[in-house]
N, C-alpha and C positions, 0 to 999 in steps of 0.2 A: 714418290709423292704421296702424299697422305691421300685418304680417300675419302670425298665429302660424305654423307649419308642419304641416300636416297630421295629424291627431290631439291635437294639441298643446290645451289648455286655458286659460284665460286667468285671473284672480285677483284682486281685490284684492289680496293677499298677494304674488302673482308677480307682478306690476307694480309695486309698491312695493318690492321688491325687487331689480328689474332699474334701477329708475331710480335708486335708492342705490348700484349698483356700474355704472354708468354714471360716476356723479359721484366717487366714492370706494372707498379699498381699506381695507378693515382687514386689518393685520398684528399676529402677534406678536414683542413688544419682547424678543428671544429672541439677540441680540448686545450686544455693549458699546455699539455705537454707537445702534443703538436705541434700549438703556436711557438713552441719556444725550439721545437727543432728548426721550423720553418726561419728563426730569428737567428739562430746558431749559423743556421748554411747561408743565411744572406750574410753573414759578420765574416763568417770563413770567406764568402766569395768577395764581396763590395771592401773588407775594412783593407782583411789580409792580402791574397791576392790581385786583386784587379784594383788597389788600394783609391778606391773612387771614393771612401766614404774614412772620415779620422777616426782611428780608432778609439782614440782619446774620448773621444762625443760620445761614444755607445758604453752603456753600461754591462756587466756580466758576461762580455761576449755575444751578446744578443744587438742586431744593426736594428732599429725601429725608427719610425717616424712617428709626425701629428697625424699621417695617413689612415696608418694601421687600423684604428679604432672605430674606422667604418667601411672596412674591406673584408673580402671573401678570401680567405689563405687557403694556398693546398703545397701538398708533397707530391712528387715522386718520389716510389720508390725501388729500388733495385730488389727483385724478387730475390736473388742467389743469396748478397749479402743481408738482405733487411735494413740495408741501411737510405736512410732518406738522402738523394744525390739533386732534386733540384726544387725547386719551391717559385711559387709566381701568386701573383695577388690580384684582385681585383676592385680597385676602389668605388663606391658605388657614391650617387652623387646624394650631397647634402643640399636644402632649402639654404644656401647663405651664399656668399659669392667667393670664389676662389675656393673654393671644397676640392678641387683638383689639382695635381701638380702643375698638368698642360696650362690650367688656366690662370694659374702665376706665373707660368712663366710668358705666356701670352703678355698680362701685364706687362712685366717685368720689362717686356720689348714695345711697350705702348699700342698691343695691342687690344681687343675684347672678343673674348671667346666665346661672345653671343651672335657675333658676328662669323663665327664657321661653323658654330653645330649649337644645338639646343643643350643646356647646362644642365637640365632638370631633366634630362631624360639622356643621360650621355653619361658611362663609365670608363675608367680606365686601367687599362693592363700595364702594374709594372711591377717593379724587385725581382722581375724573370732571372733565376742565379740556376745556374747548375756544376755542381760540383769538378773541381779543375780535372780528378781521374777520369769526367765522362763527356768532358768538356771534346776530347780528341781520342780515340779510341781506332787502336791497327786492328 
């Protein structure tokens, strides 16, 4: 067992944490080239595989929505290979109505999603993709 350094404490929490960035980085998808990995691995995961999303609709192999353009993007990435294996977003909320997915689809169902959470101060997590080789891993 490795040895902490002197005063040092040890965690559940801080050893599940150390052995996640042993294995991986998370960045954020905060350049062009990023966002377009980040656009890559949702295309790979949402069009190809888990084909939830037409291929046909997305352009250059890149999955995007009307989302994107006011969301927070990041990578994992697989330290061994360098290769970025999963990507997740966070849409941050706009002044207009319906700025969110949840709160169309709220509509959608005759609901108002003023009535479960505040809109104006309420984000949301999605395009959570991770690459199908790390998807399940022996």
């Amino acid at each position: 067992m490795d040895r902490l350094p002197q005063g040092a404490s040890s965690s559940p929490e801080s050893d599940t944490l150390n052995r996640f960035n042993a294995y991986f980085e998370l960045v954020s998808a905060n350049t062009r080239a990023l966002m377009e990995a980040a656009f890559a691995l949702r295309y790979q995961v949402y069009c190809v595989e888990r084909k939830f999303e037409d291929p046909a609709r997305q352009q250059g192999g890149l999955e995007t929505d009307q989302f994107d353009r006011h969301a927070v993007h990041s990578l994992l990435f697989h330290r061994s290979c360098e290769e970025a294996i999963g990507t997740a977003r966070l849409i941050l909320p706009e002044a207009r109505p319906n700025s969110l997915p949840i709160q169309q689809l709220l509509k959608n169902h005759g609901l108002n999603a003023a009535d479960y959470f505040p809109s104006e101060a309420t984000a949301e997590i999605s395009r959570f993709a991770v690459s199908k080789e790390f998807r399940r891993r022996d």
